[in-house]
C-alpha positions as CSV (number, residue, x, y, z in Angstrom):
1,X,-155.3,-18.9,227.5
2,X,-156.2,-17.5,230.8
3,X,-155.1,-20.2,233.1
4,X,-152.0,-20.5,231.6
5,X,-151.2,-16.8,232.4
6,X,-152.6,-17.1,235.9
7,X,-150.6,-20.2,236.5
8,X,-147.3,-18.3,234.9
9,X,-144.9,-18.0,238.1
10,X,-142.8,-15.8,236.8
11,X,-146.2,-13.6,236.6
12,X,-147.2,-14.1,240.2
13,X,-144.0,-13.3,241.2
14,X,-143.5,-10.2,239.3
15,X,-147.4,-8.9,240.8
16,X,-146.0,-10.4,244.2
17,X,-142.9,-8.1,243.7
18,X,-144.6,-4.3,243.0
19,X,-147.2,-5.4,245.6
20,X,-144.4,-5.5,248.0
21,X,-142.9,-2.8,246.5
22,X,-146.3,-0.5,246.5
23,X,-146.6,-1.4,250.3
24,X,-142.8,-0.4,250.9
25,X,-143.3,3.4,248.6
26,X,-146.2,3.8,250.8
27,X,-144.9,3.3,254.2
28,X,-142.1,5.1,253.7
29,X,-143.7,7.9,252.3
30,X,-145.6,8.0,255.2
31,X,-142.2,8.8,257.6
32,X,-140.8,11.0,255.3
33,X,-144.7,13.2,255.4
34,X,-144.5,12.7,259.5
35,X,-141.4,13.6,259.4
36,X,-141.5,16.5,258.0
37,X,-144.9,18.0,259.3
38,X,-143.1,17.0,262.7
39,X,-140.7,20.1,261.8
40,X,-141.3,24.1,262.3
41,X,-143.0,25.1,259.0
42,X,-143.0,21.3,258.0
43,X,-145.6,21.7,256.2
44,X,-144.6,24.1,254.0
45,X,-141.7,22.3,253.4
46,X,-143.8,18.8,253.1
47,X,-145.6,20.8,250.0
48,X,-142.4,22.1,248.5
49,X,-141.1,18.5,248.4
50,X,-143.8,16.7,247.3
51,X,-144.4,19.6,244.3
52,X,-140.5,19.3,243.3
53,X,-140.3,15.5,243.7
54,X,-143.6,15.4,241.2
55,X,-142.0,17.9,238.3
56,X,-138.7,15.7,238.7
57,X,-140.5,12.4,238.0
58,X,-142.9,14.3,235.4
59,X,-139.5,16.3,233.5
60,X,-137.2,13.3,233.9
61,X,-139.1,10.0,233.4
62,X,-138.9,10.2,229.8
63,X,-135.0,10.8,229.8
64,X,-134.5,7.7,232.6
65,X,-136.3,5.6,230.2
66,X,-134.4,6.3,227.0
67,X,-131.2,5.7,229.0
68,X,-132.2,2.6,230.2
69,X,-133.4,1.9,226.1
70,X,-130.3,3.0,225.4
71,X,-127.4,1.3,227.8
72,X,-127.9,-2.5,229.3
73,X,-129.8,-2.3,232.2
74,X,-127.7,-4.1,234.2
75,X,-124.9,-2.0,234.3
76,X,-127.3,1.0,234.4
77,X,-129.1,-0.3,237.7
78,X,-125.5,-1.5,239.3
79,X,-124.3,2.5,238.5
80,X,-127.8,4.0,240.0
81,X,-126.7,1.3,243.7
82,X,-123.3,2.4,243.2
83,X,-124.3,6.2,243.4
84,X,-127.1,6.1,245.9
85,X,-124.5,4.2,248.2
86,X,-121.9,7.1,248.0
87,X,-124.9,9.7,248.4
88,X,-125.7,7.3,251.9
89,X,-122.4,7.2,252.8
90,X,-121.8,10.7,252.4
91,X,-125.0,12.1,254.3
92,X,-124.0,9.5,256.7
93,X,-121.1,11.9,258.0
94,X,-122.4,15.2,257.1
95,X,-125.6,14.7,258.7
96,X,-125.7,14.4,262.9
């Protein structure tokens, strides 16, 4: 039984994926903490962030993952791209 799981490459691929994903989060939460401490009273704001990103992901997780029970996750993760690309595009003029 367990050889046929480790040889599963759908399985490898999947652990291959949030291991690349994990290394991604990390990085880039790494520039956004430089970032920030980089800034006048960045470390305040570094804290504020963090503690409002946390309660976000705490308070919404369990709403996120009804919806996506709820609605076929393919449209669902198509209308989360479509919206984070007008929120880029967007900052992408308001911000200089």
């Amino acid at each position: 039984m367990t050889t046929s799981v480790i040889k599963d490459r759908r399985l490898l691929l999947l652990i291959s994926a949030n291991l690349a994903a994990s290394i991604g989060m990390g990085i880039l939460s790494l520039g956004v903490a430089w970032l920030l401490v980089d800034r006048d009273q960045g470390e305040k704001l570094l804290g504020l962030v963090m503690v409002v990103t946390t309660m976000m992901l705490f308070v919404g997780a369990p709403y996120i993952g009804s919806l996506i029970d709820r609605f076929r996750e393919n449209v669902f993760f198509n209308s989360i791209n479509y919206l984070s690309f007008l929120l880029f595009f967007q900052l992408r003029f308001t911000v200089t």
